[in-house]
C-alpha positions, -999 to 999 in steps of 0.1 A, spaced: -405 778 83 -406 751 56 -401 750 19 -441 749 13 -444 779 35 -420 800 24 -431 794 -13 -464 802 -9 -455 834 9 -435 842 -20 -466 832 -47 -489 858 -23 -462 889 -26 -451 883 -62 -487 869 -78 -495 905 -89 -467 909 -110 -463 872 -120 -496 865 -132 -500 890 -159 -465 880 -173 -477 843 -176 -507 857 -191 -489 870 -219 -465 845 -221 -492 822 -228 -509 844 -257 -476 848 -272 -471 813 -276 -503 804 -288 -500 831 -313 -464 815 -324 -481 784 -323 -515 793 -349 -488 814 -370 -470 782 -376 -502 762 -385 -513 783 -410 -484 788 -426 -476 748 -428 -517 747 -442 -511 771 -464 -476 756 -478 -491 725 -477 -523 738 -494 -496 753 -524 -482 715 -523 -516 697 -531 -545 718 -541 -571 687 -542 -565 688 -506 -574 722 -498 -606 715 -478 -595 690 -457 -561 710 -450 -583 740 -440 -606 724 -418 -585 703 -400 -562 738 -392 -591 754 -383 -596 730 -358 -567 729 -349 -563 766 -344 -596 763 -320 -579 737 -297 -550 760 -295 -572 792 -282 -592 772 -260 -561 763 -241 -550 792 -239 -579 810 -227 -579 784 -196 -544 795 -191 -555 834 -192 -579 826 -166 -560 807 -147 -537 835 -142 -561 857 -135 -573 834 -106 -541 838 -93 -546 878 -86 
């Protein structure tokens, strides 16, 4: 039996559990990830006022990219069930 084999055999019996794990794993890093932007916008919107609207939109946009990617990777995992 080779490598490939015997790690796809192992993806089949342990994708059930494995999947939902990476799921959250993924959610808890984008969460870590938008937590941090808006706090560095907001510190940074404390810094320079005059630069509020720019600051916001740009984290905003930011914060959109971030939960795009992470809703591929939610259903990518769920693929994998």
């Amino acid at each position: 039996m080779t490598f490939l084999n015997m790690l796809l055999q192992t993806a089949t019996n342990f994708g059930p559990l494995v999947a939902p794990l990476a799921a959250a794993l993924a959610v808890i890093g984008a969460s870590m990830g938008i937590g941090k932007i808006g706090a560095s916008a907001m510190e940074s919107i404390a810094r320079q006022p005059e630069a509020a609207s720019d600051v916001r939109m740009s984290m905003i946009i930011v914060a959109a990219l971030i939960e795009g990617a992470t809703l591929f990777a939610i259903v990518v995992c769920l693929m994998a069930l």
